[in-house]
C-alpha positions as CSV (number, residue, x, y, z in Angstrom):
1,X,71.3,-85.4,291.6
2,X,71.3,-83.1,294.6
3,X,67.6,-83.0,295.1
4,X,66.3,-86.9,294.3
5,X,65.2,-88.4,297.2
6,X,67.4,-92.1,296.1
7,X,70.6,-90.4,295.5
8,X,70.4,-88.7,299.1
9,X,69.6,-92.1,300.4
10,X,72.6,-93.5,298.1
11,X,74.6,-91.2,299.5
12,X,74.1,-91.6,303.3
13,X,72.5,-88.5,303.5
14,X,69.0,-89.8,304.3
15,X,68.5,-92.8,306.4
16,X,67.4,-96.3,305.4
17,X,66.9,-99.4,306.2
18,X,69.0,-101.2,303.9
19,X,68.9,-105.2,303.4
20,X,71.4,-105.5,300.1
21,X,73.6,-103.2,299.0
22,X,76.7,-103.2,296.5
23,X,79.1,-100.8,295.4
24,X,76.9,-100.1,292.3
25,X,73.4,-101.4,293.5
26,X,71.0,-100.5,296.9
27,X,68.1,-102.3,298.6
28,X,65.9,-100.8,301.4
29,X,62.7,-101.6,302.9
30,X,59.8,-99.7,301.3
31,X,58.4,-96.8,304.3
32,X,54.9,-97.6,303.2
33,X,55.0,-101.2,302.4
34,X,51.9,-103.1,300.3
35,X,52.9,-106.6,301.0
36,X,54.7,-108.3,304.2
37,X,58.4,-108.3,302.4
38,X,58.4,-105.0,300.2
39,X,62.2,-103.7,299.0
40,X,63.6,-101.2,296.4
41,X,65.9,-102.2,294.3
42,X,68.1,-99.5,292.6
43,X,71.3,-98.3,290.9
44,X,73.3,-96.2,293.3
45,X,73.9,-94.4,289.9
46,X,71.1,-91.9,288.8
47,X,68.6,-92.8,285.7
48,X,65.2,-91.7,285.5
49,X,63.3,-94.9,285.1
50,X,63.8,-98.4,283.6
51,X,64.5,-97.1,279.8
52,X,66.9,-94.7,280.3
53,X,69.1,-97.3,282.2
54,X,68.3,-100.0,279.9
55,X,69.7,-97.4,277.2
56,X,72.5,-96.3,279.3
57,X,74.0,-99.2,281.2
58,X,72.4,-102.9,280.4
59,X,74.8,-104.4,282.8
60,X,73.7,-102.1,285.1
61,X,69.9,-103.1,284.7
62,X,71.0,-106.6,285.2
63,X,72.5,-106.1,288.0
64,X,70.0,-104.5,289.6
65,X,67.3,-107.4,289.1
66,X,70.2,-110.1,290.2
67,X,70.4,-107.7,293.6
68,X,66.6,-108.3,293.6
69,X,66.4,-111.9,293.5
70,X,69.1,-111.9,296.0
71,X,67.0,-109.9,298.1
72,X,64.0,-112.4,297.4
73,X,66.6,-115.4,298.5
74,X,67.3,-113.1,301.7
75,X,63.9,-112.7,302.7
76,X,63.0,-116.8,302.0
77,X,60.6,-115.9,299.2
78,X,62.7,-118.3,297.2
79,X,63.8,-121.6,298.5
80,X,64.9,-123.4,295.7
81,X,62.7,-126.5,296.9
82,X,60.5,-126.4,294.4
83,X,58.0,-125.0,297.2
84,X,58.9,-121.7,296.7
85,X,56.1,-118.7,297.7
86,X,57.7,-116.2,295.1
87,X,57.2,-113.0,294.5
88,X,56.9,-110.4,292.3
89,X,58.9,-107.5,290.8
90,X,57.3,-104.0,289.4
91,X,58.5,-101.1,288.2
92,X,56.6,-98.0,287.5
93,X,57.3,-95.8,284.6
94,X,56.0,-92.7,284.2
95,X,53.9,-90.4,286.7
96,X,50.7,-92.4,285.0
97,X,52.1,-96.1,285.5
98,X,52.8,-95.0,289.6
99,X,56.0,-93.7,289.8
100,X,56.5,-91.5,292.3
101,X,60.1,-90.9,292.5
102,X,62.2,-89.8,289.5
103,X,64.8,-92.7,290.0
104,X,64.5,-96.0,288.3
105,X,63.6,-98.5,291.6
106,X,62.3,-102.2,291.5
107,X,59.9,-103.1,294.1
108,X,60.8,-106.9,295.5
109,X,57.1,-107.7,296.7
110,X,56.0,-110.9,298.3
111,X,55.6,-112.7,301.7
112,X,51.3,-113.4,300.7
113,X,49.3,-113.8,297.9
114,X,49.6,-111.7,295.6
115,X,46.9,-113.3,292.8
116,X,46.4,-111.2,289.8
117,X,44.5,-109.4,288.5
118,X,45.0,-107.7,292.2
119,X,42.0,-107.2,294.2
């Protein structure tokens, strides 16, 4: 799609800083970041949110969470130790769950605490 802000990045058009990318999967650092290590996960291919690609291409969803556990590998927020920080993965769905762009992104979060319930 000509006018989504992912698909431009997807296609070079609009810078990122990228940390993970694949020929059918991208990672970049989030501009406004809410934790210390905060990336987006999501399909170079276009689907609205995480239904409509869990509909369309379940390989595809899978993929994408694999590239975001190997960006939580990347940025040490997994060791494999048995020390390991962790960190978290959200998606938003829906203009009243958060999302703010209409392209289905994970958001690799971690690096502190991140207790819940937040706060």
């Amino acid at each position: 799609m000509s006018d989504c802000l992912f698909c431009r990045m997807v296609a070079g058009e609009i810078p990122a800083d990228v940390v993970h990318r694949t020929d059918r999967v991208l990672a970049f650092r989030d501009i406004n970041p809410q934790a210390p290590t905060h990336v987006l996960v999501i399909p170079a291919e276009h689907h609205r949110n995480i239904g409509a690609l869990a509909a369309a291409d379940p390989g595809l969803l899978g993929e994408v969470v694999a590239a975001a556990h190997a960006v939580a590998v990347a940025e040490r927020l997994v060791t494999g130790d048995g020390n390991e920080p962790g960190y978290r993965l959200v998606t938003n769905t829906g203009p009243q769950a958060g999302q703010s762009v209409d392209h289905v992104h994970l958001h690799v979060l971690g690096g502190r605490g991140l207790g819940w319930p937040p706060g």
